[in-house]
C-alpha positions as CSV (number, residue, x, y, z in Angstrom):
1,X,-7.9,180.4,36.3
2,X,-6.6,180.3,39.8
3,X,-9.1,177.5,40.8
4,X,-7.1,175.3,37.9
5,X,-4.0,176.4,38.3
6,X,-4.0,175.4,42.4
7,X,-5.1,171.7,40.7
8,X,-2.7,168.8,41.0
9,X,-1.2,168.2,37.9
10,X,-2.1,164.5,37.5
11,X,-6.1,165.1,37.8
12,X,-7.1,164.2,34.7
13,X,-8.4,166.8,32.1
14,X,-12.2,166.3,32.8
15,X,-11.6,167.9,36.1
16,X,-10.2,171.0,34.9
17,X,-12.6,171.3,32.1
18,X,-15.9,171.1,34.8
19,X,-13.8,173.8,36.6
20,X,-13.3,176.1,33.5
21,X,-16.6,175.3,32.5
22,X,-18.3,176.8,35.8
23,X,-16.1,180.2,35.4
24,X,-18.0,180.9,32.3
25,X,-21.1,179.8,33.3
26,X,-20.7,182.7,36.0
27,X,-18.6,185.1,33.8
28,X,-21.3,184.3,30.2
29,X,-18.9,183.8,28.1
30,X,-20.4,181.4,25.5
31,X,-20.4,177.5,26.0
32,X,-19.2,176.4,22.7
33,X,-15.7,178.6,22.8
34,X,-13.0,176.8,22.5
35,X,-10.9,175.9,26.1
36,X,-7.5,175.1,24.3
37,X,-5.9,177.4,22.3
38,X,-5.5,175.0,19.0
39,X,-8.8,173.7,18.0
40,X,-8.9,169.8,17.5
41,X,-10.5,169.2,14.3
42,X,-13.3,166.6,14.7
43,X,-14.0,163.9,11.5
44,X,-14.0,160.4,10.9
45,X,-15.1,158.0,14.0
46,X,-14.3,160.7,16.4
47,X,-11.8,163.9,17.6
48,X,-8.6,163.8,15.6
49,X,-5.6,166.5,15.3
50,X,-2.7,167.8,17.1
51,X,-3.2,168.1,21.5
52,X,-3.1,172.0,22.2
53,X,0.0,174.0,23.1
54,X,-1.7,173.9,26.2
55,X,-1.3,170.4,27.0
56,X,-4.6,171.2,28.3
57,X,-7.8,170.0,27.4
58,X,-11.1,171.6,26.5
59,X,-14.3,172.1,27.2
60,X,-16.6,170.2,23.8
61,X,-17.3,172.1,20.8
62,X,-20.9,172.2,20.4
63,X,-22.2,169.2,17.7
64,X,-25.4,169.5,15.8
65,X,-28.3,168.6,18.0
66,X,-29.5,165.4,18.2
67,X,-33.4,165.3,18.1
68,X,-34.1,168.4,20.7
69,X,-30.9,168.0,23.4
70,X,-27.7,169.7,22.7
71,X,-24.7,167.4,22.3
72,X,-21.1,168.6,23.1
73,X,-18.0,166.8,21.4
74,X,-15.2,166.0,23.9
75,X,-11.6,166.6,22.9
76,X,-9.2,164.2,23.7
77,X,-5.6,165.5,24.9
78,X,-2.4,163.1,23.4
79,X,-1.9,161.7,26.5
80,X,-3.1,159.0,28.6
81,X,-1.9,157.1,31.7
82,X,-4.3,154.8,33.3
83,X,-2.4,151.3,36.0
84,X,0.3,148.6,35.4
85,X,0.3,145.3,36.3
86,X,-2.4,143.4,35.4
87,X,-5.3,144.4,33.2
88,X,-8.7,143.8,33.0
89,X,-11.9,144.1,30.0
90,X,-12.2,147.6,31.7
91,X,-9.0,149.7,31.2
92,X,-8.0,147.1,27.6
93,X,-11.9,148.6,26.2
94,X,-11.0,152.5,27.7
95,X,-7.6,152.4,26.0
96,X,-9.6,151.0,23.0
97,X,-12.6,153.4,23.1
98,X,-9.7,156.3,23.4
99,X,-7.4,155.0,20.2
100,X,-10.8,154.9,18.4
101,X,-11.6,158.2,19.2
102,X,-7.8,159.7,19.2
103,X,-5.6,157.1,17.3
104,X,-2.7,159.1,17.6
105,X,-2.7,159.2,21.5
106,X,-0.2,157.7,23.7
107,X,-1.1,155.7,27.1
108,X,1.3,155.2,29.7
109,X,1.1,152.1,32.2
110,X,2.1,152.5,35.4
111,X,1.6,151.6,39.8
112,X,0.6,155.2,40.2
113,X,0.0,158.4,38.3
114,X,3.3,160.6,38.1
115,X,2.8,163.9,39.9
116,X,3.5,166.0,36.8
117,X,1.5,164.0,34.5
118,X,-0.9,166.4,32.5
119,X,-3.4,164.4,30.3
120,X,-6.2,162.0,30.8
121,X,-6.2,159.4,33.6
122,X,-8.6,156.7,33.3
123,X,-9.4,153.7,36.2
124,X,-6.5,155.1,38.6
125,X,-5.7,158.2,40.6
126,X,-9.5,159.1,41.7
127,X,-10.9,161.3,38.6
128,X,-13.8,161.6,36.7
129,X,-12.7,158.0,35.1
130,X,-11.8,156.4,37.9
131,X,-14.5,154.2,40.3
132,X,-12.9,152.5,42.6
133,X,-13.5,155.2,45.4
134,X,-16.9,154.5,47.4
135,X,-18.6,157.2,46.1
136,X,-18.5,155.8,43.0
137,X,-20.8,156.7,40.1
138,X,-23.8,154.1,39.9
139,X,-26.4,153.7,37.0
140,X,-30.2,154.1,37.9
141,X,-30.3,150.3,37.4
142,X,-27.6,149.8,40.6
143,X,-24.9,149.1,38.0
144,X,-21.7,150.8,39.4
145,X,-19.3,152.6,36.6
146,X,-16.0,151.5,35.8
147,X,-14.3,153.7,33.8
148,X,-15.2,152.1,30.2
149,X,-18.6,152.7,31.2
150,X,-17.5,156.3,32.7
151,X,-15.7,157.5,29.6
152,X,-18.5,155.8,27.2
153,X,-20.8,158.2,28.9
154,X,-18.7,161.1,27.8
155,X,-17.8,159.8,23.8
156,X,-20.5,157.4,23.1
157,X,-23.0,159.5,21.8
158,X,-20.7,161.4,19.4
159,X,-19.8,158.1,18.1
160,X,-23.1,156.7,17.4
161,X,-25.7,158.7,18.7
162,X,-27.6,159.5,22.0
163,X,-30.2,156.2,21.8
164,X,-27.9,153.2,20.1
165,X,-24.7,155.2,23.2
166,X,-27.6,154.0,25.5
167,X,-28.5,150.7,24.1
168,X,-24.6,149.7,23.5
169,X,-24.3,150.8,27.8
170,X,-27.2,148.0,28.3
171,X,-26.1,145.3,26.5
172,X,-22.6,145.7,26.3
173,X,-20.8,147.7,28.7
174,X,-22.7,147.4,31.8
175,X,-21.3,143.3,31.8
176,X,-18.2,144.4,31.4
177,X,-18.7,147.3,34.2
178,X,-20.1,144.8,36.2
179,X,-17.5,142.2,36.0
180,X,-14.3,144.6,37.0
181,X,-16.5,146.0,40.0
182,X,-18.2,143.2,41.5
183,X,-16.2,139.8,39.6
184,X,-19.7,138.8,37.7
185,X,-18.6,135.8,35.1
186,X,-18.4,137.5,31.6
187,X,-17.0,135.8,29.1
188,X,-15.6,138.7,27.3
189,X,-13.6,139.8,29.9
190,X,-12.0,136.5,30.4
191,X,-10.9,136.9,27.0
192,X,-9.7,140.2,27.3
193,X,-8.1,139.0,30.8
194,X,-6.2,136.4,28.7
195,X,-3.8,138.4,27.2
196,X,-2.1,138.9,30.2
197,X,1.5,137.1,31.0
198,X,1.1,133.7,32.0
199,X,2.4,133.2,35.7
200,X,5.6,131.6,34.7
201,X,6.6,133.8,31.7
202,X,8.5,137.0,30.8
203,X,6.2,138.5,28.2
204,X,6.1,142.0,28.9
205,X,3.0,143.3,30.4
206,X,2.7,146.2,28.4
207,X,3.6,144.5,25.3
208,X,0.6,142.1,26.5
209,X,-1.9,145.0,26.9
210,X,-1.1,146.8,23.4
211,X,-2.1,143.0,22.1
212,X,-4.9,143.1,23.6
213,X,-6.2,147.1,23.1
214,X,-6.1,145.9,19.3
215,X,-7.9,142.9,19.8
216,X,-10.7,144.9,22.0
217,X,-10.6,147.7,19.2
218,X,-12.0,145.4,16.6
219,X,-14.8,144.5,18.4
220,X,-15.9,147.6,19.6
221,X,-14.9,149.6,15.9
222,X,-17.7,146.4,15.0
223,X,-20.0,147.7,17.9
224,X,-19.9,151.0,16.3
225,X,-20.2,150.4,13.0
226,X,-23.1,147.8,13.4
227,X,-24.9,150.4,15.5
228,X,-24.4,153.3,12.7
229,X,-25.9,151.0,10.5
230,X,-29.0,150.1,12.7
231,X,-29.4,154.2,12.9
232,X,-28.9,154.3,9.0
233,X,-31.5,151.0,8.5
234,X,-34.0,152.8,10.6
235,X,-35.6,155.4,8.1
236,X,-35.8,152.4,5.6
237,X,-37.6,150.6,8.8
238,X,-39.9,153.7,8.9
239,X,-40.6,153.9,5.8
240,X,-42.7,150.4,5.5
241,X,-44.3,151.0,8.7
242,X,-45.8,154.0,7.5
243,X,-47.1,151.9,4.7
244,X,-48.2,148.6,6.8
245,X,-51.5,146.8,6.5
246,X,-53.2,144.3,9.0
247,X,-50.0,144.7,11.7
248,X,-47.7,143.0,8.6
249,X,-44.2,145.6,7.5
250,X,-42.9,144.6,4.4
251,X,-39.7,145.2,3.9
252,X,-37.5,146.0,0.4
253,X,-34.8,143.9,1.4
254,X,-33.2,143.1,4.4
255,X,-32.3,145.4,7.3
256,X,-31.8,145.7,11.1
257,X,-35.7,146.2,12.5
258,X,-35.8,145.5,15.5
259,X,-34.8,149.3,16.7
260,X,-37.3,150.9,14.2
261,X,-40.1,149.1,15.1
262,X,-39.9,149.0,18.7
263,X,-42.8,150.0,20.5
264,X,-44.8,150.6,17.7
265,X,-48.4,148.5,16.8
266,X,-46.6,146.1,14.3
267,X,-47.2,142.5,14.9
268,X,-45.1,141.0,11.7
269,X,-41.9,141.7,9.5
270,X,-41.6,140.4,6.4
271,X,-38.5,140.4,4.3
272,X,-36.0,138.7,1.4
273,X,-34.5,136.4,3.4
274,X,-30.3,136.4,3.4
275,X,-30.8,132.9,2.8
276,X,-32.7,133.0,-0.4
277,X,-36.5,133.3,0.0
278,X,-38.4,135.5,2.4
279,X,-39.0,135.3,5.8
280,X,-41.5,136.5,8.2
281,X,-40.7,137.6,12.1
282,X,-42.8,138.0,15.0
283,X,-42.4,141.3,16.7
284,X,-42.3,141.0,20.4
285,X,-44.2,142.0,23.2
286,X,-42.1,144.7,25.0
287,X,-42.9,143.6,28.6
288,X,-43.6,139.9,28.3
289,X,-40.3,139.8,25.5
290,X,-42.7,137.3,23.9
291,X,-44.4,137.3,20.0
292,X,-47.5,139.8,20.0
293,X,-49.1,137.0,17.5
294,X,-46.9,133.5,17.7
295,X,-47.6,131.4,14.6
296,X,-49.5,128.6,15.1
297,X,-48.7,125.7,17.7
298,X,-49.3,123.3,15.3
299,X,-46.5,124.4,12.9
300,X,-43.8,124.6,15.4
301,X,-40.4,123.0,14.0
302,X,-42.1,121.7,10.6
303,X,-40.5,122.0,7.4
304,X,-41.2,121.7,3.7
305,X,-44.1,119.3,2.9
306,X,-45.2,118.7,6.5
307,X,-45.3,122.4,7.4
308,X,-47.1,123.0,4.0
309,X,-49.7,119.9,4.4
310,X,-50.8,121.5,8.3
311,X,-50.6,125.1,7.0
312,X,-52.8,124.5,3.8
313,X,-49.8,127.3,2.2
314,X,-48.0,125.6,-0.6
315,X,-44.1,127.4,-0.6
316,X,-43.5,127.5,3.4
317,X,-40.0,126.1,4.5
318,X,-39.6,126.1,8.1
319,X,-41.5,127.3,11.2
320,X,-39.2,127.4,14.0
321,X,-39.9,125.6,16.9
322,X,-40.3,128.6,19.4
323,X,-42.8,129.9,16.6
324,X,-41.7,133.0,16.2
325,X,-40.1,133.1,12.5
326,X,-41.1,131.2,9.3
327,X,-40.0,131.2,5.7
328,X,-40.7,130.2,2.3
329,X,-40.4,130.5,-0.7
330,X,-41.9,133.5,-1.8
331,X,-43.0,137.0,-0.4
332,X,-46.7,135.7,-0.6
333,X,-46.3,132.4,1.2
334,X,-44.7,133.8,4.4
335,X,-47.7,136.8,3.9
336,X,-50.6,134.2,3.7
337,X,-48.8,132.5,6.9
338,X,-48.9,136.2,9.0
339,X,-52.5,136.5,7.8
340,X,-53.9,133.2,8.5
341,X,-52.2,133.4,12.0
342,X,-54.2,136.8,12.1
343,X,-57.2,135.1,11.3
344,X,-58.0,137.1,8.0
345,X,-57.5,133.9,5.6
């Protein structure tokens, strides 16, 4: 331990695990042994329980695997500190992500990180969770890390899995990331940047920030949940491809397909609509991000008896303009419209 113990306090716990972790690399003692002395029992969303008498945080117990790669579970000490003044998308959604994951932890605010701070230091004082040094971390798509992005590395996949951690980084962290390193417009953040004191009031800023960590909470709990649920819908998903006939999936009811049936040979979903009905979906093209099979040009933007009169199928509804979804009235309407766009009749 002499390699930790000659650490500086305030380096956040990520350090000092990576440290420990290389000692038992070189000494075999097993991976999934416990650093702290208390175990941190794991449930819910994420890690919950009591810190460790050590104050001192620990390398992941090992989580079931996840199709062939093994997963580790961080722990989360009961301390945070990450900057004061004002805040940004990037340390509101950290704090967030961490209260998610640990809701009973406290974060400090403050200009700099005190020298006997022992806990986890996000987007200040040059760890693992901080990027604003220039070797900062940088995605394989030239996307530098903040630290929502850095610590979403570490927890996302325990929250929702190794592929929907990934697809959550594309679409909604790397904006964010992108904004607090380079100043790219994102709405979001300008949202989350609201909450801050107005120039010419006394509000106080950490008052200002808790407001806001709970407003950025509900979105991302919604992130989380919604992408559970994708990862749930996707055996249902499977399920009808397995059974599908002519490029068409038909679905039981509704559910999230996009995810299932990416990549795969399916040119048409068809489903009870949440509008009453059923409605039928072109599946795109994964390079051009275009329908396989658009429905006829013809049909774009009709509706009812002029949609019905060029299609020759009595029940259609609506085609929508950009020709990629119609509905009707019934399962078989919006079937004869994917086959006769298929040519079969």
């Amino acid at each position: 331990m002499g390699a930790l113990a000659s650490m500086p306090p305030f380096l956040h716990f990520m350090d000092a695990m990576f440290l420990e972790f290389c000692r038992r690399k070189k000494h075999g003692t097993p991976d999934h042994t416990p650093f702290c002395r208390t175990e941190i029992p794991c449930g819910g969303m994420g890690v919950q329980g009591d810190a460790s008498p050590w104050n001192r945080p620990c390398l992941p117990a090992t989580l079931p695997a996840q199709g062939t790669k093994e997963e580790y579970r961080m722990k989360i000490p009961a301390r945070a500190f990450t900057h004061g003044g004002k805040f940004h998308a990037d340390d509101v959604f950290s704090a967030a992500l961490l209260r998610l994951v640990r809701p009973d932890i406290t974060i400090q605010r403050g200009l700099s990180v005190p020298p006997d701070f022992d806990g986890l230091v996000f987007d200040i004082g040059g760890g693992m969770f901080d990027h604003h040094s220039a070797d900062r971390a940088v995605r394989r798509n030239g996307t530098p890390y903040a630290a929502f992005g850095l610590l979403w590395k570490v927890l996302g996949a325990q929250l929702v899995g190794e592929h929907q951690a990934r697809l959550i980084d594309e679409n909604f962290i790397q904006p964010l990331d992108l904004n607090d390193n380079t100043g790219s417009p994102d709405s979001l953040a300008d949202a989350i940047g609201s909450f801050n004191p107005l120039w010419d009031a006394k509000d106080d800023p950490d008052a200002c920030f808790a407001r806001a960590v709970e407003f950025a909470g509900v979105i991302l709990r919604r992130r989380i949940e919604e992408a559970n649920a994708i990862t749930r819908a996707d055996e249902l998903v499977r399920k009808a491809y397995a059974n599908m006939r002519d490029g068409i999936v038909v679905l039981p009811c509704y559910a999230p397909w996009k995810n299932a049936l990416y990549r795969t040979e399916a040119l048409f979903v068809v489903y009870p609509s949440l509008r009453g009905g059923f409605a039928a979906q072109c599946i795109n093209d994964t390079r051009r991000k275009a329908p396989k099979r658009p429905f006829p040009a013809g049909w774009a933007g009709l509706a009812d008896e002029e949609l019905q009169a060029a299609s020759g199928i009595a029940g259609l509804r609506f085609c929508h303009a950009s020709r990629f979804l119609v509905t009707g009235d019934t399962k078989e309407a919006v079937l004869a419209a994917c086959r006769q766009t298929l040519g079969l009749g």
